[in-house]
MDAnalysis code that builds the backbone (N, CA, C; Angstrom):
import MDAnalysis as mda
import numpy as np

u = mda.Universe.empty(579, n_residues=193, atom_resindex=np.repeat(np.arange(193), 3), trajectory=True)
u.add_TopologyAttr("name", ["N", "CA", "C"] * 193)
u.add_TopologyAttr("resid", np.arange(1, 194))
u.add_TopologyAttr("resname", ["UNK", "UNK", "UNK", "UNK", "UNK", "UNK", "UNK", "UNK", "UNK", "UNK", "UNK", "UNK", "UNK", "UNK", "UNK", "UNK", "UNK", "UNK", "UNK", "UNK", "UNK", "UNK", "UNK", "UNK", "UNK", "UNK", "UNK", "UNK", "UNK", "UNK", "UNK", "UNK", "UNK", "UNK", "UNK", "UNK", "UNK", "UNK", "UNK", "UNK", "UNK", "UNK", "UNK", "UNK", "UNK", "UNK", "UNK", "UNK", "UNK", "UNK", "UNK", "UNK", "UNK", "UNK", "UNK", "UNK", "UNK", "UNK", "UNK", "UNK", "UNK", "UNK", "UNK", "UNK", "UNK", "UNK", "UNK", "UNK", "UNK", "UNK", "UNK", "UNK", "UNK", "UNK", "UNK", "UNK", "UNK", "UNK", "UNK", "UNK", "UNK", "UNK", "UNK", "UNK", "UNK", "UNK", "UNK", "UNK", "UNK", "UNK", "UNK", "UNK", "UNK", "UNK", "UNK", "UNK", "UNK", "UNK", "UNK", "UNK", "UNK", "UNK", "UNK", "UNK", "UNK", "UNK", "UNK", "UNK", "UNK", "UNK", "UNK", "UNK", "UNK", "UNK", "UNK", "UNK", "UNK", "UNK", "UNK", "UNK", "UNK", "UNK", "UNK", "UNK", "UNK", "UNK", "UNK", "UNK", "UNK", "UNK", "UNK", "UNK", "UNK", "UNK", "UNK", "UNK", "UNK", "UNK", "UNK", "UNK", "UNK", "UNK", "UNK", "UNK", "UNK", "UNK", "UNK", "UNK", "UNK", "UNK", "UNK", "UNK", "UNK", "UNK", "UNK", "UNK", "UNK", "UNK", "UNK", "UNK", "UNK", "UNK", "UNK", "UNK", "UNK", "UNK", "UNK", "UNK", "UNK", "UNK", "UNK", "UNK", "UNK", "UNK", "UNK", "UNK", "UNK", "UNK", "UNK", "UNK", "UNK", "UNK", "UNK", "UNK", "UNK", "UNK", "UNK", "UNK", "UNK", "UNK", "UNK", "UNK", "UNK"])
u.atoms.positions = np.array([
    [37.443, -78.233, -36.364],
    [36.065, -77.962, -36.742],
    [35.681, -76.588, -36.228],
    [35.117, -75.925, -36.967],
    [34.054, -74.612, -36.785],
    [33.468, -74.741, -35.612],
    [33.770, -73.581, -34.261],
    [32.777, -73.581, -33.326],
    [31.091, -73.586, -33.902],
    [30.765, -74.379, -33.200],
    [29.023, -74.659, -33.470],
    [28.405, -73.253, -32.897],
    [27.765, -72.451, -33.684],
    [26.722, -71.661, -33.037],
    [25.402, -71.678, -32.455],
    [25.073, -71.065, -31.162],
    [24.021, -71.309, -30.927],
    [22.829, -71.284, -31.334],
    [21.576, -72.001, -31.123],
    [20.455, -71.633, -32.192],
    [19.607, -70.906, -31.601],
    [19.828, -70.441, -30.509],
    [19.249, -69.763, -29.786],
    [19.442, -68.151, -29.399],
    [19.027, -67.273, -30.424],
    [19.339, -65.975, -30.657],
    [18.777, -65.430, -29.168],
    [19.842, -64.176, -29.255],
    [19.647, -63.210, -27.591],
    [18.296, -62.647, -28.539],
    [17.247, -62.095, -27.931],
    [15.964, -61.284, -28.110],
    [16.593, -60.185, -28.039],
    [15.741, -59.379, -29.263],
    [16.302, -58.129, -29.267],
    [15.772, -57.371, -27.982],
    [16.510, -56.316, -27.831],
    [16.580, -55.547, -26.903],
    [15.205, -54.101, -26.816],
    [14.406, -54.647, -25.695],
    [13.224, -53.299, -26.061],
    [13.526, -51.990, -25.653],
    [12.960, -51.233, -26.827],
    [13.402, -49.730, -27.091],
    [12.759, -49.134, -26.009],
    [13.871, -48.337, -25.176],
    [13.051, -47.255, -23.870],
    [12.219, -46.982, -23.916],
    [11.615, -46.921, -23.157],
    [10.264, -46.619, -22.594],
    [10.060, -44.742, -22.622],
    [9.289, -44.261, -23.491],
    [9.040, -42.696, -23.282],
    [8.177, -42.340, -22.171],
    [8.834, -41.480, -21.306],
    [9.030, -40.684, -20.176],
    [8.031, -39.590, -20.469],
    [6.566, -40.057, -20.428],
    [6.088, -38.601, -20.689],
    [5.283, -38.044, -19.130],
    [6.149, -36.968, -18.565],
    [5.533, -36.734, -17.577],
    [3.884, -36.234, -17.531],
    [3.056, -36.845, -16.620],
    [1.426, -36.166, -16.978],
    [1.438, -34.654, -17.087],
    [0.532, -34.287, -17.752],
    [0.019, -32.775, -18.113],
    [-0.357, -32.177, -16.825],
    [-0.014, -31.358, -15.993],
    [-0.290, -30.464, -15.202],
    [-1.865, -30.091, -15.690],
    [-2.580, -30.675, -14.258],
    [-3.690, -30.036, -14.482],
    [-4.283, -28.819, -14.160],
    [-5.868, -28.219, -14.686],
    [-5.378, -26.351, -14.764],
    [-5.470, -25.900, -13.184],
    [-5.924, -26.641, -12.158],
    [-5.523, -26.305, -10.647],
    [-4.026, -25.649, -10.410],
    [-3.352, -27.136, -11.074],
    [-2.121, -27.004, -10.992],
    [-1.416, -25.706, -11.947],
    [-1.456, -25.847, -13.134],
    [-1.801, -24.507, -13.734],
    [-2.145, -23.238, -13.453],
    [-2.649, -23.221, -13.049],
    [-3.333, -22.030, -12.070],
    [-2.477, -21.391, -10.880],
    [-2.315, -22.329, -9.998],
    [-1.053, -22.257, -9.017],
    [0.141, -21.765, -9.336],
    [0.379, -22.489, -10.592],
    [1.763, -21.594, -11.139],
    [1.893, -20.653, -11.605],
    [0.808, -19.914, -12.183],
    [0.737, -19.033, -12.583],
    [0.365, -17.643, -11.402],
    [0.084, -18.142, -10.561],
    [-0.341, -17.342, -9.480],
    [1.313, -16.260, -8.954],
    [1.932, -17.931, -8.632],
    [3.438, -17.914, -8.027],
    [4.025, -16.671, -9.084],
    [4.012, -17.045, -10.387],
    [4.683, -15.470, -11.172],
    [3.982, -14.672, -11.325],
    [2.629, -14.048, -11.412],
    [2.228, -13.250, -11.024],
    [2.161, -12.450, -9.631],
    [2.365, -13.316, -8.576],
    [3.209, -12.888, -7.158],
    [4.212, -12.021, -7.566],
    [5.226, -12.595, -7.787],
    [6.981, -12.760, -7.940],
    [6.676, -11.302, -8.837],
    [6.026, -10.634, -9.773],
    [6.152, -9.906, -10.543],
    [5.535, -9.005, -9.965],
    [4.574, -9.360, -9.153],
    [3.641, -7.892, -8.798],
    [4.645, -7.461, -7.584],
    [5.436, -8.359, -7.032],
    [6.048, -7.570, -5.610],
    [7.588, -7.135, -6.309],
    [7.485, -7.402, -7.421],
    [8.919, -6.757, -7.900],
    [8.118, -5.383, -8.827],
    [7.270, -4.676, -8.831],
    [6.541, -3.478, -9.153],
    [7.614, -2.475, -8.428],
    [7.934, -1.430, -9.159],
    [8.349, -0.445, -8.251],
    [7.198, 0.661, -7.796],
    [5.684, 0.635, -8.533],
    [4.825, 1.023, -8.244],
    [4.474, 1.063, -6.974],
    [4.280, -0.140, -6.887],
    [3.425, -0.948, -5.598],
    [2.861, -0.778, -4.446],
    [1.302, -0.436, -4.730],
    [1.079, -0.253, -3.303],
    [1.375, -1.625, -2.165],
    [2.078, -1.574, -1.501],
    [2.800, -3.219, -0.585],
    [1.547, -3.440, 0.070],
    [0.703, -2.602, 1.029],
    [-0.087, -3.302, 1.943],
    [-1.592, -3.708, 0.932],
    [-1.875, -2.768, 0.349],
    [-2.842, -3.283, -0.520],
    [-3.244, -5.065, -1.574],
    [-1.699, -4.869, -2.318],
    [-1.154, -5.858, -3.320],
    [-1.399, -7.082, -1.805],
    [-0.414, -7.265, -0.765],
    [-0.668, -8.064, 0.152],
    [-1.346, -8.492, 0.714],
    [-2.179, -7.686, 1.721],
    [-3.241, -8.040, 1.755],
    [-4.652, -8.840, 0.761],
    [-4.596, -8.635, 0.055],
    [-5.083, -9.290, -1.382],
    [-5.147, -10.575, -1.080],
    [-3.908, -10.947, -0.993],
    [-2.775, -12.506, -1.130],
    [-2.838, -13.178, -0.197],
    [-2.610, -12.438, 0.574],
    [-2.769, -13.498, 1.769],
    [-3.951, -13.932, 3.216],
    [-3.941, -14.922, 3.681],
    [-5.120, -15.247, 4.297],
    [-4.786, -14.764, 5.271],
    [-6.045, -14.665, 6.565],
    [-6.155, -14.043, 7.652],
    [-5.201, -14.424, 8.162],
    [-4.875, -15.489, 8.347],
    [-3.534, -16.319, 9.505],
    [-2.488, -17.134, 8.813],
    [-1.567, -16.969, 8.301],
    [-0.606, -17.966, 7.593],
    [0.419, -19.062, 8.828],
    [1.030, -19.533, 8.228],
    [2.074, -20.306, 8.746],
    [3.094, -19.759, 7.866],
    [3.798, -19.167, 9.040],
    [4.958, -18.158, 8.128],
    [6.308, -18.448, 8.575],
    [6.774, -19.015, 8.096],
    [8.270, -19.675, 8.553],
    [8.221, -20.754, 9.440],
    [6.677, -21.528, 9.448],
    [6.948, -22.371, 10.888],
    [6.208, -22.066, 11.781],
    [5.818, -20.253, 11.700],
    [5.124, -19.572, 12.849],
    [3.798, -19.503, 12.467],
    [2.280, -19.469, 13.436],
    [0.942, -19.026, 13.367],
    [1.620, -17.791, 12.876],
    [1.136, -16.937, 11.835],
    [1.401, -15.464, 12.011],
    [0.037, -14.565, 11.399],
    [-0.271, -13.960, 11.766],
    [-1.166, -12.816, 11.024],
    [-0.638, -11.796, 9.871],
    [-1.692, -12.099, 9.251],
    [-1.503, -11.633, 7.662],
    [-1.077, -9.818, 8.255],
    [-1.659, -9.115, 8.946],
    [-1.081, -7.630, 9.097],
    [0.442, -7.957, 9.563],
    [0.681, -8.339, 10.332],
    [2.507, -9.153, 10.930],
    [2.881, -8.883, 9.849],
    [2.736, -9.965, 8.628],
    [3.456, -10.355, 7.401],
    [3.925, -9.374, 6.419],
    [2.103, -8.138, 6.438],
    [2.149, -7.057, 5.808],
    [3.319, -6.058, 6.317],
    [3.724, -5.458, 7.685],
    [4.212, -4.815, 8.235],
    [5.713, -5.078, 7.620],
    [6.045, -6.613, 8.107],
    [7.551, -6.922, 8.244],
    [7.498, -6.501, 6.419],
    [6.740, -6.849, 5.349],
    [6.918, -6.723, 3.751],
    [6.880, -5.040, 3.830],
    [6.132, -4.431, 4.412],
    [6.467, -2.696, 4.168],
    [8.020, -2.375, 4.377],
    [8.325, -2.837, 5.640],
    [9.238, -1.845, 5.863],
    [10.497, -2.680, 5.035],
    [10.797, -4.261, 4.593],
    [11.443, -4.684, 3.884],
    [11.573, -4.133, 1.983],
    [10.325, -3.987, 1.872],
    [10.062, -2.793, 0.379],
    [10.764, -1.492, 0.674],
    [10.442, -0.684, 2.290],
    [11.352, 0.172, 2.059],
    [12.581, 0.363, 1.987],
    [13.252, -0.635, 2.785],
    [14.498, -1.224, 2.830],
    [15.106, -1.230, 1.205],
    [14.890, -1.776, 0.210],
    [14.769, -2.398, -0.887],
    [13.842, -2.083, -1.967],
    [14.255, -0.350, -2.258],
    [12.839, -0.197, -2.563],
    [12.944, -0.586, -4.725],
    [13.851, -1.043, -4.900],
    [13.910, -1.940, -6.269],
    [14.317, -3.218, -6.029],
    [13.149, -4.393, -6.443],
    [13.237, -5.455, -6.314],
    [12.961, -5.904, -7.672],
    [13.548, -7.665, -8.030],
    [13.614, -8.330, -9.304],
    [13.267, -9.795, -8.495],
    [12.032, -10.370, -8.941],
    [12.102, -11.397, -7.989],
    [11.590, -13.029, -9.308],
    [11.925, -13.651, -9.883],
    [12.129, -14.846, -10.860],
    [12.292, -15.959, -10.327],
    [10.796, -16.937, -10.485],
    [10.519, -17.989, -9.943],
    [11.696, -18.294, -11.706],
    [12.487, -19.797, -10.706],
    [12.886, -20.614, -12.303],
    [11.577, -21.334, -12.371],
    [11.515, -21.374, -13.601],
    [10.134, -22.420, -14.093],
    [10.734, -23.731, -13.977],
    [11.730, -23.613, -14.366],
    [11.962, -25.588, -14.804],
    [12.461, -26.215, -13.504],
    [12.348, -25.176, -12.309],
    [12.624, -26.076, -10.648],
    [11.415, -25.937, -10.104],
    [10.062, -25.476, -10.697],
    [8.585, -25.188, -9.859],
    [7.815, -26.939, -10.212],
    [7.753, -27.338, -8.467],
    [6.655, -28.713, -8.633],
    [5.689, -27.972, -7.838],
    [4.562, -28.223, -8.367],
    [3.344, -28.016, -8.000],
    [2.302, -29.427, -7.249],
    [1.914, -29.985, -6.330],
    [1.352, -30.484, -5.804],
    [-0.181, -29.880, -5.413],
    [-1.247, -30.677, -5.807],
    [-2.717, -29.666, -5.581],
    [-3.780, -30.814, -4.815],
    [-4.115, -30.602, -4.067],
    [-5.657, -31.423, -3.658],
    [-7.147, -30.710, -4.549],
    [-7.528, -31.204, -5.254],
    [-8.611, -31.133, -5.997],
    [-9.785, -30.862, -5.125],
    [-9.541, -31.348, -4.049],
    [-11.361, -31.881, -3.075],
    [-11.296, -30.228, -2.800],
    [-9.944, -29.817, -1.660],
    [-9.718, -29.010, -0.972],
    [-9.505, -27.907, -1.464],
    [-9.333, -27.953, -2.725],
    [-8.760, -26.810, -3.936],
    [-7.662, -26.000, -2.963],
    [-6.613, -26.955, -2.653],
    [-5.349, -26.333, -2.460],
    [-3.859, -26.755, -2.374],
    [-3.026, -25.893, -3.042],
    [-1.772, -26.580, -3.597],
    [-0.665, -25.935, -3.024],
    [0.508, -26.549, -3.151],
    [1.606, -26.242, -2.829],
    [3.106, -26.359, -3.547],
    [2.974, -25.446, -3.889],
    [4.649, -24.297, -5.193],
    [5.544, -24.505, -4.233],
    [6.957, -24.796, -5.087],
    [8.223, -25.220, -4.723],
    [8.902, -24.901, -5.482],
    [9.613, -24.402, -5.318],
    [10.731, -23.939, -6.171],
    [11.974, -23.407, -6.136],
    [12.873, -22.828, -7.112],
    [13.694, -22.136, -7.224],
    [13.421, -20.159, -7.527],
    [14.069, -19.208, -7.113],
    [13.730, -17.875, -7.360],
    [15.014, -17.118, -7.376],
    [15.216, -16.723, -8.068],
    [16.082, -15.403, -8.457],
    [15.890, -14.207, -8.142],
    [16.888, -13.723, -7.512],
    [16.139, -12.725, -6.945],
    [17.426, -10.918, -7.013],
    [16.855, -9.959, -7.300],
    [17.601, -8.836, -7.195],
    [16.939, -7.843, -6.148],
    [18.280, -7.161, -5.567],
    [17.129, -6.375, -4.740],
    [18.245, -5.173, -4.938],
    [17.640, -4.041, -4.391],
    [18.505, -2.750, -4.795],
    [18.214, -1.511, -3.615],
    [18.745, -0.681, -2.983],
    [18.610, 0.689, -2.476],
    [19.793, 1.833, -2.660],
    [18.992, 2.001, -3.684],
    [20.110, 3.200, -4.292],
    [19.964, 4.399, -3.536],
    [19.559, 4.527, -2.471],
    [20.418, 5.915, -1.840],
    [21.150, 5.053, -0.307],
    [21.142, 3.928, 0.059],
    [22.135, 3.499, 0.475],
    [23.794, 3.026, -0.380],
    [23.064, 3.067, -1.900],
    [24.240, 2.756, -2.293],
    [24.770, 0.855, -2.259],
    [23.823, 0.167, -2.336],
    [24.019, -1.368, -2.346],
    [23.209, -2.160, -2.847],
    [23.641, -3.095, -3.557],
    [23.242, -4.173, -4.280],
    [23.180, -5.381, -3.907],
    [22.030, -6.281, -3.958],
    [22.069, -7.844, -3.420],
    [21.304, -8.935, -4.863],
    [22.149, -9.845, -4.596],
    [21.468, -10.798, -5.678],
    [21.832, -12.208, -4.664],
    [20.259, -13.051, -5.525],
    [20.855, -14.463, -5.313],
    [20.221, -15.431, -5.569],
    [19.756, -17.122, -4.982],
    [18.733, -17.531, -5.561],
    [18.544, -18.129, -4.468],
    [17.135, -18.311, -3.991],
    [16.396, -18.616, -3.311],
    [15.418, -20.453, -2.879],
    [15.657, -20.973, -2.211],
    [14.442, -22.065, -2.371],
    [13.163, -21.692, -1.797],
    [12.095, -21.830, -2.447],
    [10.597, -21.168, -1.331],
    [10.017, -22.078, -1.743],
    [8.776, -22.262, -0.544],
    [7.216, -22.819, -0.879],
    [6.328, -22.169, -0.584],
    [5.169, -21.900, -0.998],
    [4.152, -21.625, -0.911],
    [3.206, -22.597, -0.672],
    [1.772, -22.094, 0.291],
    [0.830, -23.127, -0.201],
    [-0.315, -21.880, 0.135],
    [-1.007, -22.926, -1.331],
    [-1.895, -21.609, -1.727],
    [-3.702, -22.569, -1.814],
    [-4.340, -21.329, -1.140],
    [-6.237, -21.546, -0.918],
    [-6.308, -20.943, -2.568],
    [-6.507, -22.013, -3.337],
    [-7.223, -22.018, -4.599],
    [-8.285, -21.384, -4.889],
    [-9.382, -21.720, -3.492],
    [-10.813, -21.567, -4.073],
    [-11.066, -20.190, -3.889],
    [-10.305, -18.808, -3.424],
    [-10.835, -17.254, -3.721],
    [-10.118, -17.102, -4.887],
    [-10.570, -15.676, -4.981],
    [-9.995, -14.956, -6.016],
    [-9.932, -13.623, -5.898],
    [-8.231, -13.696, -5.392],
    [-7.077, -14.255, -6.307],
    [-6.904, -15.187, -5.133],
    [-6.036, -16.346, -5.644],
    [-5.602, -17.452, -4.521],
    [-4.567, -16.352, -3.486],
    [-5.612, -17.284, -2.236],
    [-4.608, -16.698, -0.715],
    [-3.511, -17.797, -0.135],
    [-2.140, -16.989, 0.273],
    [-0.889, -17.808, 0.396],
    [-1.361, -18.634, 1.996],
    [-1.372, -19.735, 2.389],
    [-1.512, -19.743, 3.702],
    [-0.137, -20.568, 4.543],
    [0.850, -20.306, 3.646],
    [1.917, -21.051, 4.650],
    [3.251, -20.575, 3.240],
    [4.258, -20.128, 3.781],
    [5.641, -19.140, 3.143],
    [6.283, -19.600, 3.627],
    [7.113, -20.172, 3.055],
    [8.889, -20.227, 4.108],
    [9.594, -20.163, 2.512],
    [11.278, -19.688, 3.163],
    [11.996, -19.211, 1.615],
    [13.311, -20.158, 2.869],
    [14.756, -20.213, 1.916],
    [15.918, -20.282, 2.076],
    [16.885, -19.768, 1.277],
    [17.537, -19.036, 1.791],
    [18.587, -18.493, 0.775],
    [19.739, -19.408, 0.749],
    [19.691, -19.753, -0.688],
    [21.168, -20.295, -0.836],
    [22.114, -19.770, -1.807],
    [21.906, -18.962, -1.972],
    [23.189, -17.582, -2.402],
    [22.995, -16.679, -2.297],
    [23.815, -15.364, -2.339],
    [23.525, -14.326, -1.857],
    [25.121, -13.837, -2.127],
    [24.656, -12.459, -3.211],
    [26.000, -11.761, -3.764],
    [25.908, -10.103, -2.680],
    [26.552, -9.645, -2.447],
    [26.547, -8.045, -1.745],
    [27.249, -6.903, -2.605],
    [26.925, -5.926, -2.937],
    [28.021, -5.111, -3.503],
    [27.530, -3.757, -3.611],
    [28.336, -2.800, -3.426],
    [28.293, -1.764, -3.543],
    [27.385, -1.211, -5.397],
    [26.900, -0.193, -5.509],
    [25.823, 0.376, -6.646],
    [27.096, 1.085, -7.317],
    [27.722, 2.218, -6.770],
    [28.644, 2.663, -7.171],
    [29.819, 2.080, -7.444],
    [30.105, 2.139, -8.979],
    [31.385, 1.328, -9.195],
    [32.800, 1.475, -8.666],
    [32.690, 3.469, -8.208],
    [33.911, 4.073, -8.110],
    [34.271, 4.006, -6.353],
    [33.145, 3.050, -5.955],
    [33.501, 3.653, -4.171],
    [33.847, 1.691, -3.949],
    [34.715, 1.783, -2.998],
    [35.441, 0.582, -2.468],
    [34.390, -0.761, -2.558],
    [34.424, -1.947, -3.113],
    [33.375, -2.802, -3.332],
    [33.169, -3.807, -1.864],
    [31.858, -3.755, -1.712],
    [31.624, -5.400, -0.567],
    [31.342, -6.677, -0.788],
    [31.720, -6.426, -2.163],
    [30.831, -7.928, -2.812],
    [31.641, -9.363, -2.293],
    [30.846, -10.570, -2.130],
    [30.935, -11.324, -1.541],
    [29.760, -12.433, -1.690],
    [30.905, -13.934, -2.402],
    [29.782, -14.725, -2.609],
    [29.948, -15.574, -1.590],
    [30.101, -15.498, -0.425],
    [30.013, -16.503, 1.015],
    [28.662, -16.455, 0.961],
    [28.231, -17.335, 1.911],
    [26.882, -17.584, 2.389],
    [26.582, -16.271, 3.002],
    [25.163, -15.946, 3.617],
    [24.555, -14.676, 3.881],
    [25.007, -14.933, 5.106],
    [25.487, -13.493, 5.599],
    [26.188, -12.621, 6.269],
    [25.089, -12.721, 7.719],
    [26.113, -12.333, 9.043],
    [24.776, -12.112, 9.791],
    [23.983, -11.264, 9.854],
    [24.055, -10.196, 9.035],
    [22.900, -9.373, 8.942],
    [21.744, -10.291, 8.595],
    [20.918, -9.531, 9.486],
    [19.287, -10.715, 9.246],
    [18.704, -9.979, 8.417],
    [18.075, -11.488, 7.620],
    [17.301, -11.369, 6.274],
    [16.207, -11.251, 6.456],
    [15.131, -11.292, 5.645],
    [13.823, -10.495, 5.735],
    [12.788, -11.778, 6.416],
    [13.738, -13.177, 6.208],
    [13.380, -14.921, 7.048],
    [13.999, -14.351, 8.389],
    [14.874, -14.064, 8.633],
    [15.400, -14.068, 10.055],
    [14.466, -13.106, 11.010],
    [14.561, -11.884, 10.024],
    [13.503, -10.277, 10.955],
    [12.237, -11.625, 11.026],
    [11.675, -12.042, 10.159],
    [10.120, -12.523, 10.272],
    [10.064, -13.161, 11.941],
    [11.087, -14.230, 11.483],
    [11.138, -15.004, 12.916],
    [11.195, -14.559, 14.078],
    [12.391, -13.363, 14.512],
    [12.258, -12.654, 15.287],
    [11.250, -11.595, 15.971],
    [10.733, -11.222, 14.802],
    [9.282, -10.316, 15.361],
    [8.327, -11.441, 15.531],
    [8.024, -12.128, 14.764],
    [7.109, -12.921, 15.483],
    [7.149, -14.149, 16.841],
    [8.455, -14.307, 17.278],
    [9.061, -14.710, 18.562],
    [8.712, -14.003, 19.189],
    [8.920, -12.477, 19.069],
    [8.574, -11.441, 19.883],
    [7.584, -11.533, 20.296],
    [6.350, -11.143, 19.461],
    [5.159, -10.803, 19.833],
    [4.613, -12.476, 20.470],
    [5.176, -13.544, 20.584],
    [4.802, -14.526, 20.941],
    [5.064, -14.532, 22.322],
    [5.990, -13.497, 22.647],
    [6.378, -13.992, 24.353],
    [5.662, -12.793, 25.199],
    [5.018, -11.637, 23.973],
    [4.121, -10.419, 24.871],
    [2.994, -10.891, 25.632],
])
């Protein structure tokens, strides 16, 4: 005899569920747009540095961890612009979360950044990509940064000139201190005056 079939059909199977992440609201909006307008104005080869900065940032940040004063921040960014005086600096969009308090009107950028930097009369080239946060006072205008920290997690080296012996090197960053390491250190400094 014919196996008997059951009369009891499996239920069809319900169709996935669409994943629509909520709409960024324009706080949030706003914030992000801040972050590339940053990223673009400090990659200016124009640039007045202490002016553009000052702008941006609040009287006292939390800068790597550290209380620091916005002139500190300005100083260590001058002489790092001169250091570097062509910069390329590219938040990725599709690694930026934005987090915002509405009450407090203030948010906090995360992300990924790309970054080029250049001093052509030293003759050297740096690339790489970056993790940073920001957290940014919404309610002036233009929004002020009140807390920075970055991490480098790549970092290329190489000579500008093609014809002179190359340094390039994709190891992790070198001990030469980065513009996170100088921060920390000067402001250690002035912490123990």
């Amino acid at each position: 005899a014919p196996p008997q079939q059951s009369a009891a059909l499996t239920p069809p199977m319900p169709a996935p569920a669409q994943h629509n992440p909520p709409r960024p609201t324009a706080l949030e909006d706003a914030a992000r747009r801040f972050v590339f307008e940053f990223q673009t104005g400090w990659s200016r080869p124009d640039l007045d540095v202490p002016s553009f900065l000052s702008a941006r940032y609040a009287d006292q940040v939390d800068y790597y961890g550290k209380p620091t004063p916005a002139a500190t921040i300005i100083k260590l960014k001058v002489a790092y612009a001169d250091r570097w005086p062509v910069r390329s600096y590219k938040p990725q969009a599709d690694t930026l979360t934005t987090i915002c308090d509405a009450a407090s009107r203030r948010c906090v950028v995360t992300g990924l950044n790309d970054w080029e930097v250049a001093a052509p009369a030293r003759d050297i080239h740096s690339s790489g990509t970056s993790r940073f946060s920001l957290t940014l006072d919404m309610s002036s205008t233009p929004p002020r940064i009140l807390a920075e920290s970055s991490e480098t997690l790549t970092r290329q080296v190489a000579r500008t000139d093609t014809t002179a012996p190359q340094l390039t090197s994709t190891e992790p960053p070198r001990p030469s201190p980065s513009l996170e390491e100088r921060a920390r250190r000067f402001v250690d400094r002035k912490s123990v005056v």
